[in-house]
C-alpha positions as CSV (number, residue, x, y, z in Angstrom):
1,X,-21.8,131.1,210.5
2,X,-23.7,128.4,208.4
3,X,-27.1,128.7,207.3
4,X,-28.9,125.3,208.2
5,X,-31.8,125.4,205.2
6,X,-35.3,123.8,206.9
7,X,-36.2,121.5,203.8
8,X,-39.5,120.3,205.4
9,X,-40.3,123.7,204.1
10,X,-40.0,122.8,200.7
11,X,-43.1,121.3,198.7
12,X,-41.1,119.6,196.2
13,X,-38.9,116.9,198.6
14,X,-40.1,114.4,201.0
15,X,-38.0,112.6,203.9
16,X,-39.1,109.2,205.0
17,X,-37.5,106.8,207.3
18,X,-36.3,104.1,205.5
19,X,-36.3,105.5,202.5
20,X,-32.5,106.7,201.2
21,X,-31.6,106.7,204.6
22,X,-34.2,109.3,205.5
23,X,-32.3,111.3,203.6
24,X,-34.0,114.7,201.7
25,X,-35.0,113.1,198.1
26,X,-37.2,114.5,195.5
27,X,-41.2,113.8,196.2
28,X,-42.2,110.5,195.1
29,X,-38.6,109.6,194.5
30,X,-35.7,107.9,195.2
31,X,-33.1,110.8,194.1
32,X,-31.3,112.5,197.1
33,X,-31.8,116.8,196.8
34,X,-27.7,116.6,197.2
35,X,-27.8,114.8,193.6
36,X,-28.2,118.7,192.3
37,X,-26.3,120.5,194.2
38,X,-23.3,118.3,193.0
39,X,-23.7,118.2,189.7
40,X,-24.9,121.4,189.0
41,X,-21.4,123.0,188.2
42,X,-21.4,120.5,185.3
43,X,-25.0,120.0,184.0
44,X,-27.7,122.5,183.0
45,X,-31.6,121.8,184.6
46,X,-32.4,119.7,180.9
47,X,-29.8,117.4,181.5
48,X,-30.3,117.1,185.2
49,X,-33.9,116.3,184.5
50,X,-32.9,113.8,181.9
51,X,-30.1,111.9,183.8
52,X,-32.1,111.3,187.3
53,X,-35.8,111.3,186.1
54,X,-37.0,114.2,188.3
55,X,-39.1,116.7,186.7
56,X,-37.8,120.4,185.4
57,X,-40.5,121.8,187.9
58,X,-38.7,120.0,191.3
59,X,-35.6,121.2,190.0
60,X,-36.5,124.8,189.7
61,X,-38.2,124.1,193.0
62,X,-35.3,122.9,195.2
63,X,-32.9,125.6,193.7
64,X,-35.6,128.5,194.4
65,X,-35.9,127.2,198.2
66,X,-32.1,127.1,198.4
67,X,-31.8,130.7,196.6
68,X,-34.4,131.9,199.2
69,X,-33.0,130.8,202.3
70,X,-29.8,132.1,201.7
71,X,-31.1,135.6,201.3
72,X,-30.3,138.2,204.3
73,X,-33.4,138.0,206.9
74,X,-35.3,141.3,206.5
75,X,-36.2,143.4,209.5
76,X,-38.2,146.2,209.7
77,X,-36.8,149.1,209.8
78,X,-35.9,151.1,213.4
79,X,-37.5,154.4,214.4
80,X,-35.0,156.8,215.3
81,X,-35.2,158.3,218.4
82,X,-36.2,162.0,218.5
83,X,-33.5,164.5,218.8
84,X,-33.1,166.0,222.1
C-alpha cells in the first residue's frame, strides 16, 4: 500500500492553479517540492539551498513533513478483556 502524503498540511509549500501546473512548489516560489526528493541522493541541504534558491528552513521543512507522514499511525493501546 502507498502512503498518499496530504501536503496542504505542510506550512512551507503552496499549490496554486496556474502556477507550475498547480503543482506542490516551495512557498513564494517557483521550485516544484519533487526538485528535493530527486536530487537528494546527490546533494546535501547547503547545496540544495544554493542550487534552487529555497531557503535551508523549507528544506528541513518539507523533509520533516515527509519523515512524519511516513511514520506508523499510533493507536491507543487495547484493554484486555478480563479473564474468565
Amino acid at each position: 500500500m502507498t502512503a498518499i502524503l496530504d501536503w496542504s498540511q505542510c506550512p512551507a509549500v503552496e499549490s496554486i492553479p496556474g502556477k507550475r501546473s498547480a503543482a506542490w512548489v516551495f512557498k513564494g516560489t517557483r521550485m516544484p517540492i519533487s526538485t528535493v526528493f530527486e536530487n537528494l541522493q546527490d546533494m546535501n541541504i547547503d547545496e540544495l539551498v544554493e542550487e534552487f534558491g529555497v531557503t535551508r528552513e523549507q528544506v528541513r521543512a518539507v523533509l520533516a513533513f515527509a519523515a512524519h507522514s511516513a511514520e506508523a499511525p499510533t493507536t491507543a493501546p487495547r484493554a484486555l478483556s478480563p479473564a474468565i
